[in-house]
C-alpha positions as CSV (number, residue, x, y, z in Angstrom):
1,X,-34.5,-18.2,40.4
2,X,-34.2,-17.1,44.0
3,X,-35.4,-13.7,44.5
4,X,-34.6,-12.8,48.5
5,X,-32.0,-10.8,47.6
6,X,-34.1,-8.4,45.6
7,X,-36.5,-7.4,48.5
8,X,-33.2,-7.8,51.2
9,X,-31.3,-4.7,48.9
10,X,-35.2,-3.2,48.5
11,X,-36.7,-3.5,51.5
12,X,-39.6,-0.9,51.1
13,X,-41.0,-2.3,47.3
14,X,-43.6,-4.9,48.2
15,X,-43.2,-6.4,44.4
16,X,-41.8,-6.1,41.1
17,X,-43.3,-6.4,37.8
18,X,-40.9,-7.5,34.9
19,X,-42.4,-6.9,31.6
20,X,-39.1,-7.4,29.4
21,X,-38.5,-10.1,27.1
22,X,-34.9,-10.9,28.5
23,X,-35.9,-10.2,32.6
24,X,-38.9,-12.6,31.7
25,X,-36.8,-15.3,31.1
26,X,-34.2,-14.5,33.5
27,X,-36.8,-15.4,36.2
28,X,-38.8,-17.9,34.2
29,X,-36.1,-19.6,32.2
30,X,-38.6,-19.5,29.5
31,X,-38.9,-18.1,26.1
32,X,-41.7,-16.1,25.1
33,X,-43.0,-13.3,23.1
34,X,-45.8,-12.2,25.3
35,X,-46.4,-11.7,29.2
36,X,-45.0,-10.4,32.7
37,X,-43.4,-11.5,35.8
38,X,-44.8,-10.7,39.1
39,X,-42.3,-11.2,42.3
40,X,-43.2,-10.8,45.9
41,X,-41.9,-12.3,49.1
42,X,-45.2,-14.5,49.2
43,X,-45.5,-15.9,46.0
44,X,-44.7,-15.2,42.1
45,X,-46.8,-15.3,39.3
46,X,-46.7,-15.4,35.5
47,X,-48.7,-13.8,33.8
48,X,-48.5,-14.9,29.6
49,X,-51.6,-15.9,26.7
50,X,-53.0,-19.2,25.6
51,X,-49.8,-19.9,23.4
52,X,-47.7,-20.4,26.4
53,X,-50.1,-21.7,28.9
54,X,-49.2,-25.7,28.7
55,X,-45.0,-25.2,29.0
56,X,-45.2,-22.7,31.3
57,X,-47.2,-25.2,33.5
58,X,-44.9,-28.1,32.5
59,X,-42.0,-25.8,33.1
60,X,-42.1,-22.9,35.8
61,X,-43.1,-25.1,38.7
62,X,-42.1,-22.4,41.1
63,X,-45.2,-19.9,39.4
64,X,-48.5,-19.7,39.5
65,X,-49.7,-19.2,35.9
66,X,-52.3,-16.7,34.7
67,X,-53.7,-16.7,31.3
68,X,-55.0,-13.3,30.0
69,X,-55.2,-11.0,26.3
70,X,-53.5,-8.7,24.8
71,X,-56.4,-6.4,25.9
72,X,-56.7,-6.8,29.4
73,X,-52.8,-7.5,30.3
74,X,-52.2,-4.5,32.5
75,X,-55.5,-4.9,34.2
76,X,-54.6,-8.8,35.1
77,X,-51.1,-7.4,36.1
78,X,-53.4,-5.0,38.8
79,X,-55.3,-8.0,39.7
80,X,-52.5,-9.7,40.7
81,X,-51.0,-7.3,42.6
82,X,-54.0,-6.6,44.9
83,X,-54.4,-10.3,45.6
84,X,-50.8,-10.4,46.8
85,X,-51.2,-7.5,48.2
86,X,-48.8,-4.7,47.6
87,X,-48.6,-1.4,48.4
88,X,-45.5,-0.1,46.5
89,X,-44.5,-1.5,43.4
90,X,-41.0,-1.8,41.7
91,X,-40.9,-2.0,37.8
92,X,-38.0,-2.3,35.9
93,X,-38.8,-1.7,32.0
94,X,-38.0,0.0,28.7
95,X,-41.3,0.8,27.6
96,X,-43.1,2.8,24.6
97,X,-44.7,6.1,26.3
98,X,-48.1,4.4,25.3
99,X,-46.9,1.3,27.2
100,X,-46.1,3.1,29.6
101,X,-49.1,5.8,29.9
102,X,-51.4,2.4,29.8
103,X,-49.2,0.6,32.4
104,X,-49.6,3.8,34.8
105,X,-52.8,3.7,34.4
106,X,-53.6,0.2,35.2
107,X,-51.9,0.5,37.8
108,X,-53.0,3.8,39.3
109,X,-53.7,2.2,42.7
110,X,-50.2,1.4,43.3
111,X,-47.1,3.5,44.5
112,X,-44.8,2.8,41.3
113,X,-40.9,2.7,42.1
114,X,-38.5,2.4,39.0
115,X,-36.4,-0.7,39.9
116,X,-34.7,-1.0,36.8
117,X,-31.0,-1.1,37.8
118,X,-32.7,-3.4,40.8
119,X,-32.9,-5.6,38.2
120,X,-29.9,-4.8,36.1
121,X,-27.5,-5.0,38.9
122,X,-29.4,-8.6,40.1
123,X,-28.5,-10.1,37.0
124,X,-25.2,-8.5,36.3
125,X,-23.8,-11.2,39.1
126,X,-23.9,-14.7,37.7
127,X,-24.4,-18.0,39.3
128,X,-22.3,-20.9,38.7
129,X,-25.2,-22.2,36.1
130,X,-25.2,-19.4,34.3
131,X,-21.8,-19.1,33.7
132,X,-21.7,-22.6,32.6
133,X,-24.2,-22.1,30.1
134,X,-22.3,-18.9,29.0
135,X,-18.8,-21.5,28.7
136,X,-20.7,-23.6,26.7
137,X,-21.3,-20.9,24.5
138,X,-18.0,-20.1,24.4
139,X,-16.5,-23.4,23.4
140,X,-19.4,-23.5,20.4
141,X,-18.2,-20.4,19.3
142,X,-14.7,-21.2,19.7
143,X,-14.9,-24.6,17.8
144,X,-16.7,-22.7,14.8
145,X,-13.8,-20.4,14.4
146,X,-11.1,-23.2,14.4
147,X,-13.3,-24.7,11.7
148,X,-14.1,-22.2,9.3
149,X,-10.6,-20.2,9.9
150,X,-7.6,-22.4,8.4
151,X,-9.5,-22.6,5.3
152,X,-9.7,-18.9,4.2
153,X,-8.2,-17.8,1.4
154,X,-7.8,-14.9,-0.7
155,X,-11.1,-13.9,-2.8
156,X,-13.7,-15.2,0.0
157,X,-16.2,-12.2,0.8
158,X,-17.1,-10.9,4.3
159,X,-20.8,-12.1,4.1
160,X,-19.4,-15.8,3.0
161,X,-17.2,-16.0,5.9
162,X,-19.9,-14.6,8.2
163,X,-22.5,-17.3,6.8
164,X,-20.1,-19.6,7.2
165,X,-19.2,-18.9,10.6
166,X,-22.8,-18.6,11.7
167,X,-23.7,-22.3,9.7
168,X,-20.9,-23.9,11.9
169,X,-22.4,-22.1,15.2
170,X,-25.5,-23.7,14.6
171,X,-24.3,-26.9,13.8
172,X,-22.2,-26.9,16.5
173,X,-24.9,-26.8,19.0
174,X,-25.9,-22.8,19.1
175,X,-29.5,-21.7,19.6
176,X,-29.1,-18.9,17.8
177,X,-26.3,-16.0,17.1
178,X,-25.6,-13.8,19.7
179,X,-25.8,-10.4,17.5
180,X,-25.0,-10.3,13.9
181,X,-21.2,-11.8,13.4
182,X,-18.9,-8.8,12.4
183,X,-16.6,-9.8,9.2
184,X,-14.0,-6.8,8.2
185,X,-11.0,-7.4,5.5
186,X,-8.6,-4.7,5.3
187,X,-9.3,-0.8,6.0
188,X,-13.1,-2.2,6.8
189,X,-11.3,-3.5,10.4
190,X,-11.0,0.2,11.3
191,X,-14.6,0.1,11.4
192,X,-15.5,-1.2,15.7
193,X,-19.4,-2.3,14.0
194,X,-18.4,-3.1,10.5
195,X,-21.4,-4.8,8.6
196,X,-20.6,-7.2,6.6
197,X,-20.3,-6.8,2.6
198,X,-19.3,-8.4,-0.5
199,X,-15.6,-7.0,-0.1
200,X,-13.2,-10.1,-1.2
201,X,-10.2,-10.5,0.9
202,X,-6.5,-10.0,-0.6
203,X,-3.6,-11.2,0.4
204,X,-1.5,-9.4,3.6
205,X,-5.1,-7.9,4.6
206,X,-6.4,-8.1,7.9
207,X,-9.3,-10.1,9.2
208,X,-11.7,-9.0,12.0
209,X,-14.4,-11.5,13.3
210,X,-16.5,-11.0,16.0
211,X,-19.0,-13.6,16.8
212,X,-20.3,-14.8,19.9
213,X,-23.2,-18.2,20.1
214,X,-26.1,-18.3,22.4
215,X,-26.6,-21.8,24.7
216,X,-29.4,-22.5,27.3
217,X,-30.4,-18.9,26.5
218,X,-27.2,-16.9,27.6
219,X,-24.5,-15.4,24.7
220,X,-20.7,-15.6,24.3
221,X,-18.7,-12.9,22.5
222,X,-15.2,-12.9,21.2
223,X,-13.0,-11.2,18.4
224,X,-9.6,-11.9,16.9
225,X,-7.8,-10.2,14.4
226,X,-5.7,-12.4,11.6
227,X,-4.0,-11.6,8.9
228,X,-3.6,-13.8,5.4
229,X,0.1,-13.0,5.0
230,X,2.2,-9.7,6.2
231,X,-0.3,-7.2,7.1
232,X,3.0,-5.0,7.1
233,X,5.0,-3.7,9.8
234,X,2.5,-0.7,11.4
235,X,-0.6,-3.0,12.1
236,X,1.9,-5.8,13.4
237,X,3.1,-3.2,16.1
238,X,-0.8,-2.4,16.9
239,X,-1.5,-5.8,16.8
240,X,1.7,-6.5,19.6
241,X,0.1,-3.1,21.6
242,X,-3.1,-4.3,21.6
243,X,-2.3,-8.1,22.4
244,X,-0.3,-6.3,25.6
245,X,-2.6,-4.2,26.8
246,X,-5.3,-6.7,26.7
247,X,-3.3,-8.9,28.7
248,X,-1.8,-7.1,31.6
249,X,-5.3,-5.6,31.7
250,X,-6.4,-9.3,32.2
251,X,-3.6,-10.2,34.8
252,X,-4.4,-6.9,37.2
253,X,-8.5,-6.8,36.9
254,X,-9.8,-8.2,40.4
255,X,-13.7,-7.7,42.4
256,X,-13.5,-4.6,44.5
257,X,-12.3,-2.5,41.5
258,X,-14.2,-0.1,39.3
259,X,-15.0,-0.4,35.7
260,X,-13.6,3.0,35.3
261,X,-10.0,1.3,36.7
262,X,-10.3,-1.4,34.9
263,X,-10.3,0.2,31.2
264,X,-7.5,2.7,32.5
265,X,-5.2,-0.4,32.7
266,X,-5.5,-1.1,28.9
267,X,-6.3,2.3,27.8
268,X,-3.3,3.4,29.5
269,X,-1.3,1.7,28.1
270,X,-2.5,2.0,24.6
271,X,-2.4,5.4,24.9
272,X,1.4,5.2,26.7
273,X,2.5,3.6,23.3
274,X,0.8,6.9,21.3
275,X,-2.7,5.4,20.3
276,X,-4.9,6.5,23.2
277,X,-6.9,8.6,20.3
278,X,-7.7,5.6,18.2
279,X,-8.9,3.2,21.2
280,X,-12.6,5.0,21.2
281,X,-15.1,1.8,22.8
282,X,-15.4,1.0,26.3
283,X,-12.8,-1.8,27.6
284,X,-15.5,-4.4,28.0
285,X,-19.4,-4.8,29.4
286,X,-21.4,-7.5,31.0
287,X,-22.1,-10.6,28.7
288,X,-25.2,-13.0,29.7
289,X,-28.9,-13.1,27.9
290,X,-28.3,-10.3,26.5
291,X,-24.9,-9.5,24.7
292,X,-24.8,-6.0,26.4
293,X,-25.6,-6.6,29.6
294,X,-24.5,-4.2,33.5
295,X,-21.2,-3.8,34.3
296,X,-19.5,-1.3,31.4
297,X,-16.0,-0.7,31.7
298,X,-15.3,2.2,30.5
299,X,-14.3,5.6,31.3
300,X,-16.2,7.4,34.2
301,X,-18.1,3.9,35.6
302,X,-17.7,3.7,38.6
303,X,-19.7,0.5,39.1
304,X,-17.3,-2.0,41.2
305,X,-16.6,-5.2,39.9
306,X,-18.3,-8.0,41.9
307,X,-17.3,-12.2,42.1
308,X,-19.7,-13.5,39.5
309,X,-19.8,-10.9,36.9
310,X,-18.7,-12.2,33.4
311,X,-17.3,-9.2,31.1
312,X,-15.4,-8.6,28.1
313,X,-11.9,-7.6,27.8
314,X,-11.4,-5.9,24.4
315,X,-9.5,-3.1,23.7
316,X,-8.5,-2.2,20.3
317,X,-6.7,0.4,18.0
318,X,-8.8,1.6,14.9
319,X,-6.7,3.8,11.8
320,X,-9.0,4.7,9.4
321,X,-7.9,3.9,5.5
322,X,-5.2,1.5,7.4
323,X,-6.9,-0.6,9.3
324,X,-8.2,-2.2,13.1
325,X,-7.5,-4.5,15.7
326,X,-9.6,-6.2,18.4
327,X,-9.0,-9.0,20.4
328,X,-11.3,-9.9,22.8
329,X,-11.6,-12.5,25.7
330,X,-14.4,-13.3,28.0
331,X,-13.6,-13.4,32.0
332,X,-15.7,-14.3,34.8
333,X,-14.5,-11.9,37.8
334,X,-13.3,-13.7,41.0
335,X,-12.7,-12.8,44.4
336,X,-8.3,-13.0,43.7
337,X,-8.6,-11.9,40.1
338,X,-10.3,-13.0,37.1
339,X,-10.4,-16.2,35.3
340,X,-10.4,-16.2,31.1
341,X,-13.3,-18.3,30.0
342,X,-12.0,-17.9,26.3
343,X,-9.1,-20.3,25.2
344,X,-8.8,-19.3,21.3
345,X,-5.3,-18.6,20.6
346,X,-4.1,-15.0,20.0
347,X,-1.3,-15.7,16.9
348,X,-2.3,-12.7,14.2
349,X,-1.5,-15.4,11.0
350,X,-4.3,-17.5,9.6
């Protein structure tokens, strides 16, 4: 993971320390449940326990590897600092105040800078790898949902089409889930973060599924809305608004715009055709090892859109006691415009 760019935008921190499970492996490529990541312009260094110690030397070539405990972790983190070094230390982590009052102190000899949105705004731009990994994702995802859709009928629950969704993921060549897979029949699709239950679906209800698959350690996310049968003439309008506004919003997002911009090209016009008070989520956010990852678009960001970002594009309409619909499509932001990573087809029936 090349790491010039970091110092080149932060030219007066000397290192960074990356204690986070996801930035760990964002500059290791490794998974683990224990250790830190020390960057300078010299040399880097992981830090991690005896459980890790033989792949992390098989793997992360590029590192040197120290082995430490639980009980002397900040004080090998100091260590290695003062044999690089540094003077003024970035850090870019989410950490308990006890954490944090024992990192501090460790590290009393240092000038600590927070460096968090450093970090955030480092891996918010993708390389070309990483946004294969995150197609690949994608196209698990999308293959589940052809599988498991054309065979739902009336009477299945939300959690057994979530399981089965999530079995064919796996199957299909996931690691894991990207977050819990949202199933909502009926009025439960006027619910953004419905968890799934042991509602049975009737005929002419809608269906909400949002699922994403994770691949080489980096997530997908998509939603579409079906219907078994005639949903009835109010949520087929939504569902036409929504489809529109998620599309022109698709066809006029380009780099050098804000986040704040792009929502206000689907909000608008969701709220043009009288439903601005029921679209009540951001537009989209940054999708890569985490699921919610730097840009959000939304109202009042005004983070500009760079070549390289992937982000969602999901607006929706949410009536409570009638019902909800989300589509959502993943794009990877280009110099000229954006290109749709996310081929599943858009028809509302099953």
């Amino acid at each position: 993971m090349v790491t010039s760019d970091l110092f080149e935008n932060n030219p007066k921190i000397d290192a960074f320390v990356v204690i986070d499970e996801s930035n760990r492996f964002y500059f290791t490529r490794m998974e683990t449940s224990f250790g830190a990541v020390v960057v300078s312009r010299e040399k880097n260094v992981f830090i991690t326990d005896f459980r890790y110690e033989s792949e992390a030397r098989e793997k992360i070539l590029d590192y040197d590897i120290v082995i430490t405990g639980y009980s002397g972790f900040y004080n090998k983190i100091a260590q290695v600092l003062k044999e690089i070094g540094a003077v003024t230390v970035g850090y870019g982590e989410k950490m308990y105040i006890d954490e944090f009052n024992a990192f501090k102190s460790a590290l009393a000899d240092f000038k600590l800078k927070p460096a968090e949105a450093a970090i955030a705004a480092k891996r918010a731009v993708k390389t070309e790898e990483e946004i294969s990994f995150i197609k690949t994702a994608q196209q698990i995802a999308e293959t589940a949902l052809k599988r498991v859709i054309t065979h739902v009928k009336a009477g299945i629950t939300e959690r057994e089409l979530m399981a089965e969704i999530n079995y064919e993921m796996i199957v299909g060549g996931a690691e894991k889930y990207s977050f819990e897979t949202i199933v909502a029949f009926g009025a439960d699709t006027a619910q953004p973060h419905h968890h799934p239950s042991d509602k049975k679906l009737d005929k002419n209800e809608l269906i909400l599924v949002d699922m994403g698959a994770k691949y080489n350690g980096y997530c997908s996310d998509m939603t579409r809305t079906f219907c078994l049968g005639n949903p009835g003439q109010q949520l087929t309008e939504i569902y036409g608004i929504v489809k529109e506004a998620q599309e022109y919003a698709i066809k006029n997002i380009k780099a050098g715009m804000t986040c704040h911009d792009a929502d206000a090209l689907a909000r608008e016009f969701i709220t043009s055709n009288g439903y601005g008070e029921n679209f009540g989520h951001s537009f989209g956010h940054g999708v890569g090892i985490d699921i919610h990852e730097d840009p959000r678009l939304g109202v009042g960001s005004q983070t500009v859109l760079l070549p390289g970002m992937v982000v969602t594009a999901e607006p929706g309409i949410y009536v409570p006691g009638l019902g909800g619909v989300r589509i959502e499509d993943m794009l990877v932001v280009r110099e000229d415009g954006v290109t749709d990573i996310t081929s599943y087809d858009k028809k509302l029936g099953v």
